[in-house]
N, C-alpha and C positions, 0 to 999 in steps of 0.2 A: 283403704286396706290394701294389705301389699298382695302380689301373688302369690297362690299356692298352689301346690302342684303336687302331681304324685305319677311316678314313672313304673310301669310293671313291662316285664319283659315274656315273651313266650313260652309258656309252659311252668311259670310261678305259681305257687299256691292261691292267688288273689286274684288270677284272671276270670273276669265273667266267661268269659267261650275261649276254647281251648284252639282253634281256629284265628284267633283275630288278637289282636297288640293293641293294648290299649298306651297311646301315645301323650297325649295330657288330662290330667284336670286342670278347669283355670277357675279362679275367682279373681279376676282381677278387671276392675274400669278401664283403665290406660293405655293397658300393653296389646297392642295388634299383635296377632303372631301368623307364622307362614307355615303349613303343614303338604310336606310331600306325600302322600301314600308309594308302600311298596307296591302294592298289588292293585287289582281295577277295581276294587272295593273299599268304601269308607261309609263310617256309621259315625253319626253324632248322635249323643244325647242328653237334653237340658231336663235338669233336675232343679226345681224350687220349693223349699220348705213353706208353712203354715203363716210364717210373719212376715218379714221386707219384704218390699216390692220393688223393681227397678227398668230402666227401660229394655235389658234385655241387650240382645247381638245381631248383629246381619253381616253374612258370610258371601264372599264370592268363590266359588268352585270352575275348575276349568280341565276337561279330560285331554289329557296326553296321551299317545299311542307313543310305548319304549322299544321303537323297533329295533334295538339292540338285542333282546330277549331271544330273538328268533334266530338262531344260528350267527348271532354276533353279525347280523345287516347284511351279511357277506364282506365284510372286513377283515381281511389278514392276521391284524395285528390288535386295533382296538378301535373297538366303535366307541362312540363318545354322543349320546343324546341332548339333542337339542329338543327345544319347545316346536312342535310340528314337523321337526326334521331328523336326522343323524348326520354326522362325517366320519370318517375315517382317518385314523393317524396311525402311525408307524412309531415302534423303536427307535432307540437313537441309534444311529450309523443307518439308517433305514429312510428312504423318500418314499412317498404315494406314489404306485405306477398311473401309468395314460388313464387307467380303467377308474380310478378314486377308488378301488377294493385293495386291492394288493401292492407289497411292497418291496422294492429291490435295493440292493445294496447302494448305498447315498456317497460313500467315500466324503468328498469334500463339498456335500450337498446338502442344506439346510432347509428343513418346512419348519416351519415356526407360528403355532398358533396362538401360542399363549397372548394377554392382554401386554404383557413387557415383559423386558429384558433385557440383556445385555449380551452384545455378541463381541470377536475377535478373528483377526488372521489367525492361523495357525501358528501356533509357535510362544506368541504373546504373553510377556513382551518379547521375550529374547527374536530373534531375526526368523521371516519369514522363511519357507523352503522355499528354492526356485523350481520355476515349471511347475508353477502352482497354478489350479482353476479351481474358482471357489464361488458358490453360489447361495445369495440366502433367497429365498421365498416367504413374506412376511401374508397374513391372512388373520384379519380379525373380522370381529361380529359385523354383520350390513348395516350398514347406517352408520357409521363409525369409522375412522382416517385413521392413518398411522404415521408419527411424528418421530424422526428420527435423527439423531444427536449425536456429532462424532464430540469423545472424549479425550485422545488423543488421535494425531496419523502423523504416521512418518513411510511413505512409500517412495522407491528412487523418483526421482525428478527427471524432469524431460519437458521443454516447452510445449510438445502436442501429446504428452503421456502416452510413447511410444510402447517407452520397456515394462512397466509395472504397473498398473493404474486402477481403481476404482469405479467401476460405474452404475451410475443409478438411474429405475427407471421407474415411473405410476405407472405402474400394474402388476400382473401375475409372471409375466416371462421377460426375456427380451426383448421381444417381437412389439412391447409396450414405447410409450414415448420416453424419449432418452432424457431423463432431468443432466445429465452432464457429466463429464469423464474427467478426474480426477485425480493427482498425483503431487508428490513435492511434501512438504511440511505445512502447509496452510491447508487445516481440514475444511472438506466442505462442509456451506452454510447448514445451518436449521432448515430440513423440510419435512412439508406435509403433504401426503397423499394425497389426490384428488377422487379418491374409492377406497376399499377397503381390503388392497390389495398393495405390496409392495415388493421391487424386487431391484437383487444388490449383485453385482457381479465384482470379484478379483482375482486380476492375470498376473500374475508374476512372468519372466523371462529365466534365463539359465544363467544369469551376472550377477548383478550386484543385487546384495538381501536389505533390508532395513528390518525396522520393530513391527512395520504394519499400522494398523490401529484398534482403536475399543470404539464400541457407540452402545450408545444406547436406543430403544425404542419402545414406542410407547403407543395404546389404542386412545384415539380422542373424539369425543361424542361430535353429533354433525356435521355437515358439510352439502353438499350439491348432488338430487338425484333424479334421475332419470325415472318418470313414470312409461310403461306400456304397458299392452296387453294383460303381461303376464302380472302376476303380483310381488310385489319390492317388499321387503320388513323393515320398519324401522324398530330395533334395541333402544330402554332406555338409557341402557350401558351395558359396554362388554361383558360383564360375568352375570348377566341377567340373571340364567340359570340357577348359580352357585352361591349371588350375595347382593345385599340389599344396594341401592345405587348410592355414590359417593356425596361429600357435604361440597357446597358452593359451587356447585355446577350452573351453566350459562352454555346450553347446546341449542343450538339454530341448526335445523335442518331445512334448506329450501327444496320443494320439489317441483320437479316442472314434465310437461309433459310432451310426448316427443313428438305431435300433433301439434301444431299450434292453434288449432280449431277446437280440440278439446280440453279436456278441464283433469285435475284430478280427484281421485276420489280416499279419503282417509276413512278407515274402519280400525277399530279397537278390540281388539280380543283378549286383553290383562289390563288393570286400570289400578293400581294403588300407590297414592301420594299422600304425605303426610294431610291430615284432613284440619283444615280452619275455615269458620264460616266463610269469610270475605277470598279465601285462598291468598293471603297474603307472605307466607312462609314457602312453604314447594308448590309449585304449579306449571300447566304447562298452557300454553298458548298458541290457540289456532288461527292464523291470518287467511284472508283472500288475495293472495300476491305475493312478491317478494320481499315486499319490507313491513317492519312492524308501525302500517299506520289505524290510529287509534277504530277510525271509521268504517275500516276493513276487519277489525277483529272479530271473528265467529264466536267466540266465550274464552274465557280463562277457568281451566277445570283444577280440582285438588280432590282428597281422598279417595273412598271405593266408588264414586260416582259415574261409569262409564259414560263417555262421550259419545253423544247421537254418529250415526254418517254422516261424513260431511264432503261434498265436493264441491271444488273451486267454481266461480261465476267464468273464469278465466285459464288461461293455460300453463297458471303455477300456484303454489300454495306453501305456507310458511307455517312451519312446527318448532315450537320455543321450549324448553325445559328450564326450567331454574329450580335451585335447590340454594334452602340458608345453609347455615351451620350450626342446625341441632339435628334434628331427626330425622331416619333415613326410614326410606322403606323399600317394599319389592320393586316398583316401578311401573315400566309399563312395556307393551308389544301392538305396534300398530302395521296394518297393510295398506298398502297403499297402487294404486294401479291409474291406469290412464281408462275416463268415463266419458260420455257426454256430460258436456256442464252443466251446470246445477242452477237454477233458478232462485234461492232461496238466498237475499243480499244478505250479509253482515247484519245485524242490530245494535244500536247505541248499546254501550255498557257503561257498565258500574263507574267511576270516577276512579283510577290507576298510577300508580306512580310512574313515569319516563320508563321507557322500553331498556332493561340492562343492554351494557356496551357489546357489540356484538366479538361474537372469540374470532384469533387470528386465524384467518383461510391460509 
């Protein structure tokens, strides 16, 4: 039987309580579905008539504090809620000041949070201004790289890129490591962040203009992280928040911890993956170590099933996602911190097909 549904909106003749929105009816086997509440209040209610019987639902609930609510976080311009956190973003023509609250005028200064996009010199394509300083600041979800793509460039040349140049650096400022300074008409390679922080600088001189260039950039799940004290997130993808996570996904997260005495410790606090007995379609996988070997593997989990805590026997630990190409769902939000090690080895599992190929670092 297919879905049915019925939508009433605030203050309609058919509302049960004049107070409260009723958001769906369902009758349907199949369909998961994800409900946000507006307010810190939510009411379910199961109704079963006289004849069928069936096995029923089980739901998992999770409370958010929208500290946006409260005088906008102290935010300038707009707060933007996250799952346990907020940030703050700015208007365009507009940067985040020192404070992360408020915001000053950007001129030729880009914060860029979204998951992609596409940026340009000024002017693009027609010719650059000179005496140009141009900055972007790239920032996606934790746990996640940012891969970026020139599509064209054309900046003056110079064998040491004296007069006009590009440079790129893994991290948040300059003050980060220099990936390399760039000029001429051979755009730089494909890179990928080593965090989830990237930053892009262009000097022009008062001579000669060219077109500049285009790139693209992109958020990419996995990569290399650092456990301490404090608590790390891993995203199962950038728009957790907003949408269900992408088809044929292959994200390796290795983490390690900055102790080499200690261990690290993964906990779960959102868990939905498309559900098959054996978890042969989306699943994720927990290693004791850095590579996927079979005798080290903790479990391979799928649907609303959260996964026990687990911490490494050792001083790093390997978190695997894969996703087919049918069905998507919420995902998941795990934390992750540096613990004393864990006692508790690995167990033989189920019989598994070869570990998928690992994605480009």
């Amino acid at each position: 039987m297919g879905p049915r549904r019925r939508r009433r909106k605030n203050g309609s003749d058919d509302d049960d309580d004049a107070e409260s929105e009723l958001m769906e009816v369902l009758a349907d086997p199949t369909e998961p579905l994800l409900f946000t509440s507006a307010s810190n209040r939510v009411r379910v209610e199961f109704v079963s008539d006289s004849s069928v019987e069936r096995a029923g639902f089980s739901a998992h609930f999770i409370a958010d504090l929208d500290e946006c609510q409260a005088d906008n976080a102290g935010c300038e311009h707009i707060c933007q809620n996250r799952l346990g956190s907020y940030i703050c973003l700015c208007h365009a023509g507009y940067v985040l000041a020192e404070d992360g609250h408020n915001c000053k005028e950007g001129g030729c200064l880009f914060e860029l949070n979204s998951p992609s996009g596409v940026i340009t010199t000024p002017n693009y394509p027609g010719d650059y201004p000179k005496s140009q300083n141009c900055t972007w600041h790239f920032l996606t979800t934790p746990g996640h790289r940012l891969m970026l793509t020139f599509l064209s460039f054309q900046v003056e040349e110079h064998s040491q890129c004296k007069y006009d140049s590009v440079s790129i650096y893994d991290g948040g400022d300059s003050n980060a490591v220099l990936v390399g300074i760039f000029c001429g008409v051979v755009p730089p390679p494909l890179f990928m962040s080593s965090t989830n922080q990237l930053f892009l600088a262009f000097t022009s001189d008062a001579s000669v203009s060219r077109p500049g260039f285009e790139a693209n950039y992109a958020s990419v799940c996995g990569g290399r992280l650092t456990a301490d004290s404090s608590p790390g997130h891993i995203y199962s993808h950038a728009t957790f928040s907003d949408s269900k996570y992408g088809k044929s996904q292959d994200c390796w997260w290795r983490v390690s911890a900055r102790s080499r005495h200690r261990g690290v410790r993964l906990e779960f606090s959102t868990f939905t993956l498309e559900a098959e007995e054996s978890c042969q379609y989306d699943y994720v996988e927990i290693y004791d170590g850095l590579e996927p070997v079979q005798h080290r593997l903790f479990g391979r989990f799928c649907g609303d099933q959260m996964p026990e805590t687990i911490t490494s026997t050792g001083p790093d630990l390997l978190l695997i996602l894969h996703t087919d190409d049918s069905e998507e769902e919420k995902g998941f939000v795990a934390e992750y911190r540096e613990a004393p090690r864990g006692r508790i080895r690995p167990k033989a599992q189920m019989p598994r097909p070869a570990p998928n190929k690992e994605p480009i670092n």
